[in-house]
C-alpha positions in Angstrom: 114.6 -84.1 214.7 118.3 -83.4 214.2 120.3 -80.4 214.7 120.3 -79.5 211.1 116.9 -79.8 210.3 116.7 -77.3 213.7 118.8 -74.8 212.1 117.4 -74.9 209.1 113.2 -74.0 209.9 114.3 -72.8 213.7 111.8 -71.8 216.4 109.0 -71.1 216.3 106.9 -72.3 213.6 105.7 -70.3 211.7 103.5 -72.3 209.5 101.9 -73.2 212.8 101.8 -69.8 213.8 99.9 -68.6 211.0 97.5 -71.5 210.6 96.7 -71.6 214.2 96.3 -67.5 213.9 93.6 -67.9 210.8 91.9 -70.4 212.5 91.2 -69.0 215.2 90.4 -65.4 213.6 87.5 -67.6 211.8 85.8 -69.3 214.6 85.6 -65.6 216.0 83.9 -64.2 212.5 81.5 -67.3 212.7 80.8 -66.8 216.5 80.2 -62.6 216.3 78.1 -64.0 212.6 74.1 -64.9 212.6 74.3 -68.6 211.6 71.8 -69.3 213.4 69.6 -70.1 211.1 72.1 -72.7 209.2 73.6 -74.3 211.6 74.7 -76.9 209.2 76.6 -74.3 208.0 78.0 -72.3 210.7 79.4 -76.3 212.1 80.8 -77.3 208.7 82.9 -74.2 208.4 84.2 -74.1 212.1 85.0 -77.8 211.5 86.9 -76.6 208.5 89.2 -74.2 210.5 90.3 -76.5 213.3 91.0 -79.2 210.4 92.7 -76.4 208.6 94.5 -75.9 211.8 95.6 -79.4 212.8 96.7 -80.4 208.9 99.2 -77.5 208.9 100.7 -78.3 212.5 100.6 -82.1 212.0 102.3 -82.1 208.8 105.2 -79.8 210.1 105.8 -83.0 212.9 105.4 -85.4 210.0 107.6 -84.1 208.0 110.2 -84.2 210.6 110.5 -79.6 210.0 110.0 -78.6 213.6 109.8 -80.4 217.1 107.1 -80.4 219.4 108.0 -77.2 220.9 108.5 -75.3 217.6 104.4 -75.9 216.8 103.4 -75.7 220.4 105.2 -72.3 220.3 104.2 -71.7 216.9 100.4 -72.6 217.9 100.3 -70.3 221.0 101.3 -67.2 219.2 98.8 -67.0 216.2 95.9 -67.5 218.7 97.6 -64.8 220.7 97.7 -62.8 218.1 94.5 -63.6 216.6 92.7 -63.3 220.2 94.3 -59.7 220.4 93.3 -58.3 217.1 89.6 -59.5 218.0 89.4 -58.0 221.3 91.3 -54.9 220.2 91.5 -54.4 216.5 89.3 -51.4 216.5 91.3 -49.5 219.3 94.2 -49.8 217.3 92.2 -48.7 214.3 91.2 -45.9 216.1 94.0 -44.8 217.3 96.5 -45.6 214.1 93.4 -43.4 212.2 93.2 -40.7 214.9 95.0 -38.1 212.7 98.2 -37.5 214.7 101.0 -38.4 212.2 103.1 -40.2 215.8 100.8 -43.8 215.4 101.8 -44.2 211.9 105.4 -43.3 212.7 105.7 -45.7 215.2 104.5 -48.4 213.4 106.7 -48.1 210.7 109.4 -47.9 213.1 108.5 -50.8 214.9 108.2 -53.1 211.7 111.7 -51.4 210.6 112.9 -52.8 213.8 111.7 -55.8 213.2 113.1 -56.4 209.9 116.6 -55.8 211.2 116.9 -57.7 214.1 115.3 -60.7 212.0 117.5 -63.9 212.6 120.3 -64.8 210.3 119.3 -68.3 208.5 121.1 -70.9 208.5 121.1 -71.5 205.2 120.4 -69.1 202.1 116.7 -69.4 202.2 114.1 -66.9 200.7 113.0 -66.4 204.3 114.2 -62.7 204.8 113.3 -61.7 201.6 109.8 -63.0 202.3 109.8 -60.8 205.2 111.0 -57.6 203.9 108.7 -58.0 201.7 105.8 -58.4 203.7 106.9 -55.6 205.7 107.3 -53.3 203.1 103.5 -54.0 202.0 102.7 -53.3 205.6 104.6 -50.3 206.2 102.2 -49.0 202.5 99.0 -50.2 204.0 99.4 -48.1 207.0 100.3 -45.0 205.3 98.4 -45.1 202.4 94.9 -46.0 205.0 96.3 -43.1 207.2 96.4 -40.5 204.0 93.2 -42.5 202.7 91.0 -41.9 205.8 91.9 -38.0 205.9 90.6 -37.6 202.8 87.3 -37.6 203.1 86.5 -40.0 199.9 86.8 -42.7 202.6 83.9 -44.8 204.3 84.5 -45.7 208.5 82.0 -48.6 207.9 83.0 -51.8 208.1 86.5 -50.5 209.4 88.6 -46.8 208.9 90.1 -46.2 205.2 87.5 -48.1 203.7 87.0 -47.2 199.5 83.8 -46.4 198.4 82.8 -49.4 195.6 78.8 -50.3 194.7 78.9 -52.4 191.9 75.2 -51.7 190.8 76.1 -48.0 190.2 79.9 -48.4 188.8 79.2 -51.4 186.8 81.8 -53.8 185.5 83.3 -52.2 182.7 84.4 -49.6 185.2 85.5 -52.0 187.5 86.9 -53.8 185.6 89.2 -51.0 184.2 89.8 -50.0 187.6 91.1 -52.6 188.6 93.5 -53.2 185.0 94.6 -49.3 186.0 95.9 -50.5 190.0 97.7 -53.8 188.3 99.6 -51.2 185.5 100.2 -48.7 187.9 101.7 -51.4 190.5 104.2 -52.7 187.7 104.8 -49.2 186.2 105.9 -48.4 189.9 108.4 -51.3 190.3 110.0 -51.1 186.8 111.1 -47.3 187.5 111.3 -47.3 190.8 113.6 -50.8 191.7 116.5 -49.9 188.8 116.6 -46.5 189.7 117.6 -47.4 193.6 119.8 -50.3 192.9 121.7 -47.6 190.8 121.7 -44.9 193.8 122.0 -46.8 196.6 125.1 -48.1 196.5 127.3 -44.8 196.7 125.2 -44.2 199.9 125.7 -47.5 201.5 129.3 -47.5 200.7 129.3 -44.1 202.5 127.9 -45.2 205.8 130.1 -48.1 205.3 133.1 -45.8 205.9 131.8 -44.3 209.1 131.6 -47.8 210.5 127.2 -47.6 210.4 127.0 -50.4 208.2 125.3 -53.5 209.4 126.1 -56.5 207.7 124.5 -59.6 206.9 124.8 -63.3 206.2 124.5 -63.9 202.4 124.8 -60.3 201.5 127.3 -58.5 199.6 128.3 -55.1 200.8 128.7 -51.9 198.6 132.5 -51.7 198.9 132.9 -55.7 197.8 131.2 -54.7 194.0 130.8 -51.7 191.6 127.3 -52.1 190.5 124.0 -54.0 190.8 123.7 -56.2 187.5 120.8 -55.7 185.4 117.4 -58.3 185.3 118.1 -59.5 189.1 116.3 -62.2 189.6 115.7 -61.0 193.2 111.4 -61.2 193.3 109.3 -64.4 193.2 106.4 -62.4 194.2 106.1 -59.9 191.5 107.3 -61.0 188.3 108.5 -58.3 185.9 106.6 -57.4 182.3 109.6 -59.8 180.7 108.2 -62.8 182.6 104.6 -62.3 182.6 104.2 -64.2 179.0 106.1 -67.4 180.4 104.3 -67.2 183.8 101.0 -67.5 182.1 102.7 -70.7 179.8 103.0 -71.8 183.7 99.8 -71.5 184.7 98.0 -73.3 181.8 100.6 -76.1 181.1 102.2 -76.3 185.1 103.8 -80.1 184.0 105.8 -78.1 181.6 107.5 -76.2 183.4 107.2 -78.1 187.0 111.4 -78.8 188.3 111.8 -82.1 190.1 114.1 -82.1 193.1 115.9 -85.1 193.7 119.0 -85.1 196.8 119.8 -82.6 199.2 118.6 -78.8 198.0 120.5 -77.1 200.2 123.7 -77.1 202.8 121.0 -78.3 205.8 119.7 -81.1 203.8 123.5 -81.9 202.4 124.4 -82.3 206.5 121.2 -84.4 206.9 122.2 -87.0 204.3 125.9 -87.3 205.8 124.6 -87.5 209.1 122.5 -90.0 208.0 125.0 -92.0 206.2 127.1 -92.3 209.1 124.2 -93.6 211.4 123.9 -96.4 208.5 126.9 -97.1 208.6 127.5 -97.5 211.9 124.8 -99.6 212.4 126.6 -101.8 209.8 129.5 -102.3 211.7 127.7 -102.5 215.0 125.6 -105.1 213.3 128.3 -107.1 211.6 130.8 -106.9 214.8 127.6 -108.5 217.0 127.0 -111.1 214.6 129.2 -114.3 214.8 129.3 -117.0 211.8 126.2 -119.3 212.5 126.3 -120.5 208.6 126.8 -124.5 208.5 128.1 -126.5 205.9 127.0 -130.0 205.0 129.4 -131.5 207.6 128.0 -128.7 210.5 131.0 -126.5 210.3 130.5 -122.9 210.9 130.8 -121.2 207.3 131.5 -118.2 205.6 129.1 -116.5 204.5 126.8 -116.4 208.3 126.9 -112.6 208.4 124.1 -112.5 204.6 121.6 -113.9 206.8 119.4 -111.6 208.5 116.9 -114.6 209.7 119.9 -116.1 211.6 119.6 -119.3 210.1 121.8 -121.7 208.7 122.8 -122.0 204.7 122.8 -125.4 202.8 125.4 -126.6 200.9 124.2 -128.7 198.0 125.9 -132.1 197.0 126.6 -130.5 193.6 128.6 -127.8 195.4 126.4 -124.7 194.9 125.0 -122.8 197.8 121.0 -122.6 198.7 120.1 -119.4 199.7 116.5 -118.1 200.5 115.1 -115.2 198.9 115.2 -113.0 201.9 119.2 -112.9 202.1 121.2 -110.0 201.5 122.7 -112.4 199.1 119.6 -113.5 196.8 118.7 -110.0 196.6 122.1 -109.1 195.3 121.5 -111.3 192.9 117.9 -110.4 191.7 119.7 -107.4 191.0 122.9 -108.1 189.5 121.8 -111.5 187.2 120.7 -114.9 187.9 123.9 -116.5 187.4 124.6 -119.9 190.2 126.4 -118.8 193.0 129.7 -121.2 193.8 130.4 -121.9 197.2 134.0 -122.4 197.9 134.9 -123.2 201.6 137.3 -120.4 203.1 140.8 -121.0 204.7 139.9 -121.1 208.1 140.8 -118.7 210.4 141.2 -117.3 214.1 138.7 -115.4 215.9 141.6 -112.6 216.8 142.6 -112.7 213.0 138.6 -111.9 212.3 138.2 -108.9 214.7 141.8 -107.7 213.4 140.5 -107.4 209.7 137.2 -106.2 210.5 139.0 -102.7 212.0 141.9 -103.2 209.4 140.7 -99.7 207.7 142.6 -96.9 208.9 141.5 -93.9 210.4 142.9 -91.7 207.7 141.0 -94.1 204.9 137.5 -93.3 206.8 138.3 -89.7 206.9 139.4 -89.3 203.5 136.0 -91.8 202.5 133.9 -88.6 204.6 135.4 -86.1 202.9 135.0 -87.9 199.5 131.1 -87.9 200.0 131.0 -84.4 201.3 132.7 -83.0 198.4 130.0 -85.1 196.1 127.0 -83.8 197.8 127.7 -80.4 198.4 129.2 -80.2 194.4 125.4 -81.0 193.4 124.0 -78.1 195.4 122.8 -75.3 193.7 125.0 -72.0 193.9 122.9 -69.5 195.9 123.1 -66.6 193.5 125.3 -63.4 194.8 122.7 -61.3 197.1 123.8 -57.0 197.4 122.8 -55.0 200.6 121.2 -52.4 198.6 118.3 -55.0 198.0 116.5 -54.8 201.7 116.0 -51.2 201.4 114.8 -51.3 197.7 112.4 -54.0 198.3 111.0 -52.3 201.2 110.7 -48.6 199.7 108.8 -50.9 195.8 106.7 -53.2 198.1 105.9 -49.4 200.8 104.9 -48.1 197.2 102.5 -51.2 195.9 
């Protein structure tokens, strides 16, 4: 794996980590679970999770996104994580639902923690947006359970905070309207709630910002660098806004439609890959070319011009009529196939020196290479797509909507 694709999905994975984490939650549900009496069953399933498992871990080797250490990392920590939680999920239910306000608190806290010291990408990547997210929704689950369990509407069975729901006596035109009522009242939440703190926030950021509390990050623009947020940010792939719902349902019934293909680098990690892998091809080139010496015999058994086109090593046949023979697996009868089917001439070359040879196969300059590098970097990162202008106020937005949903 090379150093960009490292900086790019980093250490550990997480794909691993979560696979490995769900996986091994699973086989715990189906061990604690009566299956004895299908044990068809109870097999099929735990096959299912360790396939589950070793797809998601494979494929991040096979696609060349992390190294071995990455998923072995990755791996060890979601059955850590998922091994804790089993052995000690209700403890920590117990005592996040004890009724002291101080377990909540330092939860939240902790995530908070968490979502600031979370590692600047390398590139501009949804990644900490993702995160804050998720964070946010954690940081509501845990205070909304906490308020929730003391109550006294909630149920402690099968775990603390649970809601009371029996279909047979709410029926489903009731629950279905309940659930319509949670989905309005989530998007009724972010349309007020987001524009109104992208509008406050920034004369408070730019105040801390002054006493020197500010704390910066890649791909972010602080509140002294603009005036105001801009309207419809397209800042949320998770929860679209009312404007967008009509064209995300056009998605979901005709996906070809609306489906973008992605063809080159997408973004400054893959731009580095393709010129890092240009320059290994064309070193091997050279390398190739300067190891290979002219082996390509005329009709008399002089060496000939053209030795370097054959990959097979052997020797080209000059025909009486003055045309050269060349097999189909040449570097030459391929050009062809592509560029026409017109004869190829052969005209015997002015005979020269081995020194003369090596001389003009380094004749290109060192400032000609470097300008050549420079050319191609310019083409490949032009075709990238512009990372669209990111404000500071965002993180704390998107954590107090996504506390609120």
């Amino acid at each position: 794996m090379s150093g960009s694709a490292a900086l790019e999905y980093g250490f550990p994975s997480t794909h691993s980590t979560n696979a490995v984490s769900v996986a091994v939650y699973a086989l715990f549900a189906l061990h604690d679970s009566d299956t004895s009496g299908n044990q068809h069953l109870g097999f099929l399933l735990k096959a299912l999770s360790y396939c589950y498992a070793a797809s998601i871990v494979l494929g991040r080797l096979y696609c060349g996104m992390h190294g071995f250490l990455d998923v072995i990392i990755g791996s060890a920590l979601g059955a850590l994580l998922s091994v804790v939680q089993c052995l000690y999920g209700e403890v920590f239910d117990d005592y996040i639902y004890s009724g002291s306000l101080k377990a909540p608190f330092i939860v939240v806290l902790i995530i908070l923690v968490l979502v600031r010291i979370h590692p600047e990408p390398a590139d501009d990547c949804p990644c900490f947006d993702d995160s804050v997210a998720f964070a946010g929704v954690m940081i509501g689950v845990e205070l909304g359970n906490v308020h929730y369990a003391q109550s006294g509407l909630a149920w402690d069975y099968p775990v603390p905070s649970t809601a009371p729901f029996e279909l047979e006596s709410l029926g489903w035109p009731k629950t279905i309207a309940r659930i319509m009522l949670g989905v309005l009242v989530i998007f009724a939440w972010r349309g007020v709630m987001k524009p109104t703190l992208l509008r406050s926030l920034p004369p408070i950021f730019r105040i801390i910002e002054r006493l020197g509390l500010s704390l910066p990050r890649k791909f972010f623009k602080q509140a002294s660098e603009y005036q105001k947020v801009p309207k419809h940010l397209k800042d949320d792939n998770v929860i679209p806004s009312v404007s967008e719902i009509p064209s995300f349902l056009t998605s979901m019934r005709h996906p070809r439609r609306t489906r973008a293909v992605s063809v080159g680098p997408q973004s400054e990690a893959d731009a580095y890959e393709a010129l890092a892998y240009r320059e290994k091809r064309r070193r091997d080139s050279v390398t190739s070319l300067g190891a290979t010496s002219p082996s390509v015999k005329e009709s008399n058994g002089a060496a000939g011009y053209f030795d370097h086109a054959k990959p097979n090593k052997q020797p080209l046949k000059v025909l009486p009529s003055g045309h050269l023979s060349t097999s189909t697996s040449s570097n030459l009868a391929r050009y062809e196939q592509m560029m026409g089917s017109g004869a190829a001439v052969y005209t015997p070359p002015t005979p020269i020196s081995d020194e003369a040879f090596s001389h003009n196969s380094v004749s290109r300059s060192a400032s000609e290479d470097r300008r050549q590098n420079e050319e191609e970097e310019r083409q490949i990162f032009s075709k990238l797509e512009k990372p669209r202008v990111r404000y500071d106020v965002e993180v704390v937005t998107k954590l107090i909507v996504y506390t609120g949903t």
